[in-house]
Phi, psi and omega in degrees: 000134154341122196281325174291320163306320171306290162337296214284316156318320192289324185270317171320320190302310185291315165295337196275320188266060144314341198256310184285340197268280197351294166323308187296303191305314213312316158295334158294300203289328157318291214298309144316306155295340171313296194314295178321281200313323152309294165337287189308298202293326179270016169268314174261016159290321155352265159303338163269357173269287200320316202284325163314312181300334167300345179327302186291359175087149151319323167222050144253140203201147191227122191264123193210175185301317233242115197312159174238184201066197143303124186227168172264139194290358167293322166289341172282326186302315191278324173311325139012293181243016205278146162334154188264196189261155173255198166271304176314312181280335168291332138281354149272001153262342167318308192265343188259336225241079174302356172263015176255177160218355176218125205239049221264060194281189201183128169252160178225151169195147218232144180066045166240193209258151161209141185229184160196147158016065187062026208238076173242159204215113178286344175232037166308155183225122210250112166244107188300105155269200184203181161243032146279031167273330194271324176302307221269009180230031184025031158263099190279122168296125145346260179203148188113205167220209181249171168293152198251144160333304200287314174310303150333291173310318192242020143063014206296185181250067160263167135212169179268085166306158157277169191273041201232317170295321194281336187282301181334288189283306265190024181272027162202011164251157157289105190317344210281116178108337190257159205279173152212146200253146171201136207029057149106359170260150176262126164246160189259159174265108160296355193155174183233130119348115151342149195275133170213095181286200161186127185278005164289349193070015168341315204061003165353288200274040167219027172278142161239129179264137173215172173290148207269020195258303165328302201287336201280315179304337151303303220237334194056174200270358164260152184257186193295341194275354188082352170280148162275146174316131182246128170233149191292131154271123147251141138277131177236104193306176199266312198206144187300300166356313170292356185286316201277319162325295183290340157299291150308314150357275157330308180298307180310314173307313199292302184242040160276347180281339192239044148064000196303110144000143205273344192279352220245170189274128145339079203280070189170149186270144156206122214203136184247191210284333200256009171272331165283332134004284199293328200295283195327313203278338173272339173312285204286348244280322175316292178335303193302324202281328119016293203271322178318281196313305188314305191305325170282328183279333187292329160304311170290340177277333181267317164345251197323346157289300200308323190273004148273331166287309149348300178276330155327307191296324196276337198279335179257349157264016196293311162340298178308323175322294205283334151306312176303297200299307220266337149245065133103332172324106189277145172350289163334331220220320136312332165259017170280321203268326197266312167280330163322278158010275168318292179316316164264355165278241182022321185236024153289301206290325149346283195271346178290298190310329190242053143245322179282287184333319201307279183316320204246348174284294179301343187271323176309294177294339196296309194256350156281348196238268185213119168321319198296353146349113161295159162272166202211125156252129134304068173303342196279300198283332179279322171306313193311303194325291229261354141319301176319311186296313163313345181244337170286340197282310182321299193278323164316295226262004183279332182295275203316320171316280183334283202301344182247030176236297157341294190316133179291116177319305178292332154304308162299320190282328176293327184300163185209000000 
């Protein structure tokens, strides 16, 4: 018999028992969109944290007090107590660390007022630069220009806006020469920032860049609470090649400046776009296998319907059976016909299953997180899916195939 022919039985089999192959999918088809549908969501959270997490470049990396990623509160307890970072240390990978070139701190204060002529935006975020901020966090001025060396030196009151300000405050003058006032002081305005969204509410356009000389004369080097200020470092290595040499380097300066022992921990964070990257993929990597096991097991419970259904079916085609074998169907060619069957309920149910998954994955995150989320097909995980269905169908559906390739023709044309 014919490998197409066999198929096209195999499908005839299958339309006639509408109601029951229905039944039968409803348990492929969960198990599968389970799988997909995690798969999918943590594909495109994913994928919008690695392009976000690129703000630092391929060769840039950041040194600061306070961990980044998931931590534990014991880890947070000690991060506490560690020194804050300086200015002083920040000049000194300027000057010792021969694989950087670009050298950058940075301070912050976060949730303030920014006005114009009755106009305010309450969650402005100010951050005290250099004009390594803008290469080394890849927020590039727009138009007007960046802070300046001179700026710096002479503490002047400019700043760079994001554009989420320049639209707000400025939506029908140029920002460019005219003040903005934030948290109760005035500065003039240097520039505007590139448009940089983020579907995290990061908020870039709604960052004001000042000079970092400026900020400490504003705000000074204590925060409110009487703890000192720590300020964040980027570095940016000479070649991307040159990233993991500068990173140590950099370390080696810090804790020899901080008297630390060869036996003692690092008492400071330091991390680039692909360490934060790895943090995320082991953070999901329990979710993925979690979404896995459940999606095998519901697969493996309709595997085992199919394979009840199956042996129904055969108990009721045996007549039909016994009739094929009797003009000539070899063994071979009934169990050829009984595993398709199987095989191809399995991967209807599949492929419905990694379509629902698709959908119901991108949507989950759109409306529990953020629209701005891209959407994301996982092409990799629907091959997995439908392998999978392909191996349940296989391993299910081989008794009854056996048990109807087995049957004695004269025995099968007599039943009744």
């Amino acid at each position: 018999m014919q490998r197409l022919d066999t198929l096209v039985m195999s499908l005839q089999a299958i339309r006639s028992n509408k109601l029951r192959s229905g039944l039968t999918l409803f348990g492929v088809i969960l198990g599968v969109a389970s799988i997909i549908a995690v798969m999918t969501a943590i594909s495109v959270v994913q994928g919008t944290m690695e392009k976000e997490m690129t703000i630092l470049g391929a060769q840039t990396f950041q040194v600061q007090k306070w961990l980044s990623g998931p931590t534990t509160e014991e880890e947070r307890r000690l991060a506490r107590n560690w020194p804050p970072v300086t200015i002083e240390e920040a000049d000194a990978i300027r000057e010792q660390v021969d694989s950087v070139d670009i050298v950058g701190p940075e301070l912050w204060n976060f949730q303030l007022k920014a006005e114009y002529r009755g106009e305010m935006i309450e969650n402005a975020i100010v951050v005290g630069g250099t004009p390594e901020y803008a290469p080394n966090n890849t927020h590039f001025v727009a138009y007007g220009r960046n802070v300046s060396r001179m700026d710096v030196r002479s503490a002047r009151k400019v700043a760079v806006i994001g554009s989420a300000i320049a639209e707000r405050l400025y939506p029908f003058v140029d920002p460019i020469g005219r003040e903005i006032r934030v948290d109760g002081r005035n500065y003039e305005i240097i520039g505007v920032f590139d448009e940089k969204k983020s579907a995290f509410n990061s908020g870039y356009d709604s960052y004001v860049l000042i000079p970092i000389t400026t900020f400490i004369d504003t705000w000074g080097m204590l925060q409110p609470n009487g703890f000192p200020r720590s300020v964040n470092v980027t570095i940016h290595a000479k070649t991307p090649e040159l990233i993991d040499d500068a990173m140590e380097e950099t370390r080696a300066v810090l804790r020899r400046m901080r008297g630390l022992p060869r036996s003692a921990p690092d008492n400071f964070e330091m991390f680039n776009s692909e360490s934060s990257i790895s943090q995320f993929n082991e953070m999901t990597a329990g979710v993925k296998l979690g979404a896995f096991v459940i999606g095998a097991i519901a697969l493996v419970v309709a595997g085992i319907g199919i394979m009840n259904i199956m042996l129904v079916s055969v108990t009721e085609r045996t007549k039909e059976i016994g009739v094929r074998k009797s003009l000539g169907a070899k063994p071979r060619d009934i169990l050829r016909q009984f595993l398709l069957e199987a095989i191809v309920l399995c991967n209807v149910g599949g492929v419905i299953g990694v379509l629902i998954g698709f959908g119901f994955g991108n949507l989950l995150v759109k409306l529990g997180m953020s629209p701005s989320f891209e959407s994301v097909v996982p092409l990799q995980w629907a091959v997995v899916g439908l392998l999978f269905c392909t191996s349940v169908g296989l391993l299910f559906g081989m008794l009854p195939a056996i048990k109807a390739s087995r049957l004695n023709p004269i025995d099968a044309l007599r039943y009744e």
